[in-house]
C-alpha positions as a Markdown table, in Angstrom:
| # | Residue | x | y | z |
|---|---|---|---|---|
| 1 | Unk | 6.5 | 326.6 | 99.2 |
| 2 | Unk | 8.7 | 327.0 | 96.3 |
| 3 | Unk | 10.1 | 330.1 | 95.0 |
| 4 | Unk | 9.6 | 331.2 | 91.3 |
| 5 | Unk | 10.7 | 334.4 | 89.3 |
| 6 | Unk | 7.7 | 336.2 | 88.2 |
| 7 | Unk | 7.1 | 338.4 | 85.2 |
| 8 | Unk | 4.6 | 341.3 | 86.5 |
| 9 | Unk | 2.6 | 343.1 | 83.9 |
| 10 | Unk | 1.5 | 345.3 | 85.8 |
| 11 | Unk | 2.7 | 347.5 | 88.5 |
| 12 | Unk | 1.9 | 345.6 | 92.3 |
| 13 | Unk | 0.0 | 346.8 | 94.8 |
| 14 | Unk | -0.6 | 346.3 | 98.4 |
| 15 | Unk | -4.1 | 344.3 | 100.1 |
| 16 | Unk | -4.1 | 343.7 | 103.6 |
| 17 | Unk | -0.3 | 344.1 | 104.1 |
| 18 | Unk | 0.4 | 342.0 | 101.4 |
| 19 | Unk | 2.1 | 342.9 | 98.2 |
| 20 | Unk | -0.2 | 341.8 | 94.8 |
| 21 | Unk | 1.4 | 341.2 | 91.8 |
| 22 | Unk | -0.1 | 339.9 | 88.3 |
| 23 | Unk | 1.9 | 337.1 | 85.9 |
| 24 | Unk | 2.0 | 337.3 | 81.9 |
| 25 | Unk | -1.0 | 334.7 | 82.2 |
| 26 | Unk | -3.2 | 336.6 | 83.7 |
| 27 | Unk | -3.2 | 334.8 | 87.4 |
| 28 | Unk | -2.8 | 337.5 | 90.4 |
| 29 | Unk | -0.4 | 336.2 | 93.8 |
| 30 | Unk | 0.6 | 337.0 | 97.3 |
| 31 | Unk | 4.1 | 337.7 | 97.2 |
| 32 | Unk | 5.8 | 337.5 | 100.8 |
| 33 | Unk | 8.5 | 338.5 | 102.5 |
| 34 | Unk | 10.2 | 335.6 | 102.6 |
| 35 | Unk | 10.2 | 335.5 | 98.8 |
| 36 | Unk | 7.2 | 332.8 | 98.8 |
| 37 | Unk | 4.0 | 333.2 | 97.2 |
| 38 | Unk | 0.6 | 332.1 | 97.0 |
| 39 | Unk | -2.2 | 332.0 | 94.4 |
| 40 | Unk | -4.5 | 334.9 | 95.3 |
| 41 | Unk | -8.4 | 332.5 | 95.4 |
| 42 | Unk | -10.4 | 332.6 | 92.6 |
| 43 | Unk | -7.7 | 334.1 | 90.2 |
| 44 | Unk | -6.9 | 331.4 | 87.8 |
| 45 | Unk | -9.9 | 332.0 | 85.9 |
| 46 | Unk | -12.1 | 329.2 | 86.8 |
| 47 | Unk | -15.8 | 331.0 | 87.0 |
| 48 | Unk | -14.3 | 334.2 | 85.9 |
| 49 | Unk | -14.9 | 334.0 | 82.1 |
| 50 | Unk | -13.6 | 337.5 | 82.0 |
| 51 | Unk | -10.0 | 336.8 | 82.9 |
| 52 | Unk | -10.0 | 333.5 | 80.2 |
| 53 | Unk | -10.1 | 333.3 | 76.6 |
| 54 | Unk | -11.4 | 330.3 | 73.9 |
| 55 | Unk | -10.5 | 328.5 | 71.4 |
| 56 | Unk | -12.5 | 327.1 | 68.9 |
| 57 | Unk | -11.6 | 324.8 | 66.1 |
| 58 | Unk | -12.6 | 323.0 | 63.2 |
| 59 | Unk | -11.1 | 319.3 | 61.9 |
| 60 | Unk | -11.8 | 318.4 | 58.6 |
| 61 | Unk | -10.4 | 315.5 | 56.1 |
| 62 | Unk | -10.7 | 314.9 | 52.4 |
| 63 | Unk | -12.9 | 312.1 | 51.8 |
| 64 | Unk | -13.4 | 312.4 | 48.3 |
| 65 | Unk | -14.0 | 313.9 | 45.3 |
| 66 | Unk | -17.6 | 313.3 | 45.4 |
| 67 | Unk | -17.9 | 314.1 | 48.8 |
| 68 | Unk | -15.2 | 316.6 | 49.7 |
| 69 | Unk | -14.1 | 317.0 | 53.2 |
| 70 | Unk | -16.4 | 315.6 | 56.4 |
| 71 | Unk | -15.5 | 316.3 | 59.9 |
| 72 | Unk | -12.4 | 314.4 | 61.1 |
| 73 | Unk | -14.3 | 313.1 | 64.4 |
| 74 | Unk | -12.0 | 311.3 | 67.0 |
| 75 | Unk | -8.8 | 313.4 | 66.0 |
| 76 | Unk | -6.9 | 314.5 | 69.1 |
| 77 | Unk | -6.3 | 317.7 | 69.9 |
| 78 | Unk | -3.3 | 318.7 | 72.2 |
| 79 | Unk | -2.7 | 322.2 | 73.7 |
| 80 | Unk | 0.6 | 323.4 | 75.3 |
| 81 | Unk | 1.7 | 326.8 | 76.3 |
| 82 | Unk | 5.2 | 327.8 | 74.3 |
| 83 | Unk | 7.0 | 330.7 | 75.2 |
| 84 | Unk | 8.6 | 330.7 | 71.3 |
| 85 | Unk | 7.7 | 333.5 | 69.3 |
| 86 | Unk | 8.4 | 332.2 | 65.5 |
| 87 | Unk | 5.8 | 329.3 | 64.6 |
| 88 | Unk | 8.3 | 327.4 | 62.3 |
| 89 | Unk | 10.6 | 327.1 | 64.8 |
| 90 | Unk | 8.5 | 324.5 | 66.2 |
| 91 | Unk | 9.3 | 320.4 | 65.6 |
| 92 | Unk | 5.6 | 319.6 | 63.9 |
| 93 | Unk | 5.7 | 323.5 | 62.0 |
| 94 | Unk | 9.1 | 322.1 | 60.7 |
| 95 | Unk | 8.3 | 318.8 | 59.7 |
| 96 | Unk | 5.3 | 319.9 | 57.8 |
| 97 | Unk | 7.7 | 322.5 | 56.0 |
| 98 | Unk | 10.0 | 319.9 | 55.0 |
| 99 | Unk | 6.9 | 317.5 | 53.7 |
| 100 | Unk | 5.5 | 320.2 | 51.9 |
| 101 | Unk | 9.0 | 321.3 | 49.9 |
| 102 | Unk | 9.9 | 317.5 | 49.0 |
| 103 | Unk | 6.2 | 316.9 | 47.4 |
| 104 | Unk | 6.7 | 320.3 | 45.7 |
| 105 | Unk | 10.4 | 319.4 | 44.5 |
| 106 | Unk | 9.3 | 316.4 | 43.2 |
| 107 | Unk | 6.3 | 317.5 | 41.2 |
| 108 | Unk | 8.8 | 320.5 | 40.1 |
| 109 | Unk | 11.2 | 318.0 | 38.9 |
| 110 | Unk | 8.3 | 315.9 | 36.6 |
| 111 | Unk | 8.0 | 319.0 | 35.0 |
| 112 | Unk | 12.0 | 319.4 | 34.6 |
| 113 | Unk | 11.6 | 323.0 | 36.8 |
| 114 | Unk | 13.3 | 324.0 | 39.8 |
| 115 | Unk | 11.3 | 326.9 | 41.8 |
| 116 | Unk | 14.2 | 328.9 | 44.2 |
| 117 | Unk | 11.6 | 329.3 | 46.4 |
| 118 | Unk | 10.9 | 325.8 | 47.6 |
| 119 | Unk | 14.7 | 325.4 | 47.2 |
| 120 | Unk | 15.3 | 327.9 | 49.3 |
| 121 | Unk | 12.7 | 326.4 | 52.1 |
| 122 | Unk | 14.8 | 323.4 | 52.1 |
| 123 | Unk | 17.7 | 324.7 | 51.9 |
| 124 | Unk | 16.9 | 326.9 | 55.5 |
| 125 | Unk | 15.5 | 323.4 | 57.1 |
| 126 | Unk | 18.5 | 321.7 | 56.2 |
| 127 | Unk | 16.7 | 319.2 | 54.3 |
| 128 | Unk | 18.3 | 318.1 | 50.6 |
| 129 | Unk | 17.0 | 314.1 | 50.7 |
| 130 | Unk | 15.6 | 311.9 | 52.2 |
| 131 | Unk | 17.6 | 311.2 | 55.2 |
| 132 | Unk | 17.8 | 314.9 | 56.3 |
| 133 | Unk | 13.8 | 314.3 | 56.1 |
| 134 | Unk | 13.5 | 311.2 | 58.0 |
| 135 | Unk | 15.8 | 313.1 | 61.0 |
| 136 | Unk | 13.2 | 315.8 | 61.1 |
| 137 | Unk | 10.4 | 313.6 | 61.2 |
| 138 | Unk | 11.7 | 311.7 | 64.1 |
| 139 | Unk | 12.1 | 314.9 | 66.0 |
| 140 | Unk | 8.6 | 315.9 | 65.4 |
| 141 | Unk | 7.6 | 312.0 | 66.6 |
| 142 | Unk | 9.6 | 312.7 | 69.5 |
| 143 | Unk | 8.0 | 315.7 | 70.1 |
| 144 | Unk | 4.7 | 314.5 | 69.9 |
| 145 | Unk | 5.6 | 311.9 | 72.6 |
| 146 | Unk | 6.8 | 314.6 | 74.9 |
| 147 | Unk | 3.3 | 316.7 | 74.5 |
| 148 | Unk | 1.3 | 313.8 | 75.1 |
| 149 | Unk | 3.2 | 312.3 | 78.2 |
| 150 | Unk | 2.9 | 316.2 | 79.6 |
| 151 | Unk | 1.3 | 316.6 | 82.5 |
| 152 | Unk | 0.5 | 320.0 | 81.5 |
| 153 | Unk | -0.6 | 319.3 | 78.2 |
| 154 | Unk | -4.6 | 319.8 | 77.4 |
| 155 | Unk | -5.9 | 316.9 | 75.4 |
| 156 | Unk | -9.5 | 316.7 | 73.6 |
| 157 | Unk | -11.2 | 314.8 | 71.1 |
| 158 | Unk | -13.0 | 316.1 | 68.4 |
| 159 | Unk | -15.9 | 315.8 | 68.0 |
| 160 | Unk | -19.2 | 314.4 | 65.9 |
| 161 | Unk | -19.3 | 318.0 | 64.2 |
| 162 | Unk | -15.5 | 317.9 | 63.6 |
| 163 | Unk | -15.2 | 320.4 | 66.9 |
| 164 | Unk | -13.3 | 321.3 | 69.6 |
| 165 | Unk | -13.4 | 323.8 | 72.1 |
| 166 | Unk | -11.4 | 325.0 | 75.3 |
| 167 | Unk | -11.5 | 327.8 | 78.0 |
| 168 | Unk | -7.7 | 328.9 | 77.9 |
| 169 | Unk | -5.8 | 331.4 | 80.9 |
| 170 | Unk | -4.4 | 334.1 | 78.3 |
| 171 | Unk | -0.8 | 333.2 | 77.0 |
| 172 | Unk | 0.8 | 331.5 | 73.9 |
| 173 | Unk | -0.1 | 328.1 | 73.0 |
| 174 | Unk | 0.8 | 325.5 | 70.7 |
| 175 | Unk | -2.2 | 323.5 | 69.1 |
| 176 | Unk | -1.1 | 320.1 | 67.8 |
| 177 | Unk | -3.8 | 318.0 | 65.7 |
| 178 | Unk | -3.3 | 314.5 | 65.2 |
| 179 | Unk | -6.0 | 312.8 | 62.4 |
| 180 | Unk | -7.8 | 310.4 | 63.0 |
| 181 | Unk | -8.9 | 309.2 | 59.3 |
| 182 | Unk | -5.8 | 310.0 | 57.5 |
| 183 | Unk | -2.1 | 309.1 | 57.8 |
| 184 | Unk | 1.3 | 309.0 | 56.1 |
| 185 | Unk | 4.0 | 306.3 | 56.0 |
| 186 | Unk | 6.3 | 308.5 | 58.2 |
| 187 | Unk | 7.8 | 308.1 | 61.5 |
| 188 | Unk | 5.6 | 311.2 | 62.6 |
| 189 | Unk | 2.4 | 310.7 | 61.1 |
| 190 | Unk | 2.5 | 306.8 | 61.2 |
| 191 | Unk | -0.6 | 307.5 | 64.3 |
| 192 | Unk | -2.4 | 310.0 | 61.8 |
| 193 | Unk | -1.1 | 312.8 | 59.9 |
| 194 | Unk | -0.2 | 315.9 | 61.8 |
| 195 | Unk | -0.6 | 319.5 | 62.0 |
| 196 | Unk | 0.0 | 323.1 | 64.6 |
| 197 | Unk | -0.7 | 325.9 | 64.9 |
| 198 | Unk | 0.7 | 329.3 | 67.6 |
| 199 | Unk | -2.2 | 331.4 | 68.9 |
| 200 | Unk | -2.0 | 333.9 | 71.3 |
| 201 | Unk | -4.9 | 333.6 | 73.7 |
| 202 | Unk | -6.6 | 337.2 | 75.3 |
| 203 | Unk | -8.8 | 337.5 | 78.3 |
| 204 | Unk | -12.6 | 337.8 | 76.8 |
| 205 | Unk | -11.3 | 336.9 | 73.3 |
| 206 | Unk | -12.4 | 333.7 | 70.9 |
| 207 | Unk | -9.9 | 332.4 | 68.7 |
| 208 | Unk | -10.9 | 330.4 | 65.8 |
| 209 | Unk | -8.6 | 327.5 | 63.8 |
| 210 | Unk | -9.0 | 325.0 | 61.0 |
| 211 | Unk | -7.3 | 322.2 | 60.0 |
| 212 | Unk | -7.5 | 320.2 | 56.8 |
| 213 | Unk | -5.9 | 317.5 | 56.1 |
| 214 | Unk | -5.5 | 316.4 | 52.7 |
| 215 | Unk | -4.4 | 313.2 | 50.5 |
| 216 | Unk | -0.8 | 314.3 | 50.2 |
């Protein structure tokens, strides 16, 4: 049995002998002697809907103007824990960012205006053409890769509805979206435009996100 660092949360006590300690997740161990532990039974939260939390989501996609947005159904959903605590630090977060300011610049620039703000964004992404935005979007393909091949990594499908839902240990986790009925001629989105979102998941808690994803 391996041995691990743990993060205690709360102050260990003592069962049978044994010392009990409590990780950031929620999840209660044995810790020995020896420096080994072991998973106390029962505490990783399976059947114990008090020591999980849920999150719930919604997929949408813009059909059209008649229409509006219908339910994305068959978009995947992938869910990682992250231990980062800023969002836009993260490859998808970053790649939207840098989408989002080059539309904006460009649509600025048919109207011969410069906004500082968007400027700015781009400017802190390191992004001032098109070949600083093609590096970022082959980091966030990459990085979509990586999720996916995890064998950690929780993947759903969404459903008829344009749902998903998941019983999650409390933590941090990254929620990556991929679309099924829209895409971008990208590296990244080439599969189905993208999107992510940080939550922070509580014990006994529901957590609910939406994601639209839109023509541009």
């Amino acid at each position: 049995m391996k041995n691990i660092i743990l993060f205690l949360i709360i102050a260990p006590s003592f069962v049978f002998g044994q010392e009990i300690a409590t990780t950031e997740d929620g999840r209660k161990v044995f810790l020995k002697a020896d420096g080994t532990y072991e998973f106390v039974k029962g505490s990783i939260g399976d059947g114990e809907t008090n020591q999980r939390g849920e999150v719930r989501g919604v997929v949408t996609y813009f059909f059209n103007d008649n229409f509006g947005n219908k339910p994305d159904i068959g978009a995947k959903v992938m869910i990682r824990r992250t231990n980062e605590e800023d969002s836009t630090r993260h490859a998808i977060s970053r790649y939207y960012r840098a989408k989002s300011g080059l539309y904006l610049r460009e649509g600025n620039k048919k109207l011969g205006k410069k906004d500082k703000w968007v400027e700015d964004q781009l400017k802190e992404l390191g992004v001032d053409n098109q070949e600083d935005f093609d590096k970022i979007s082959e980091i966030a393909a990459n990085h979509l890769l990586v999720t996916k091949y995890d064998k950690e990594t929780i993947q759903l499908t969404v459903d008829a509805s344009g749902n998903f839902k998941k019983d999650l240990n409390p933590g941090k986790y990254e929620i990556i979206v991929i679309s099924k009925n829209r895409s971008d001629a990208t590296l990244a989105e080439a599969m189905g435009k993208i999107d992510s979102k940080v939550i922070e998941i509580k014990a006994g808690e529901s957590n609910d996100v939406a994601f639209e994803f839109t023509l541009h």
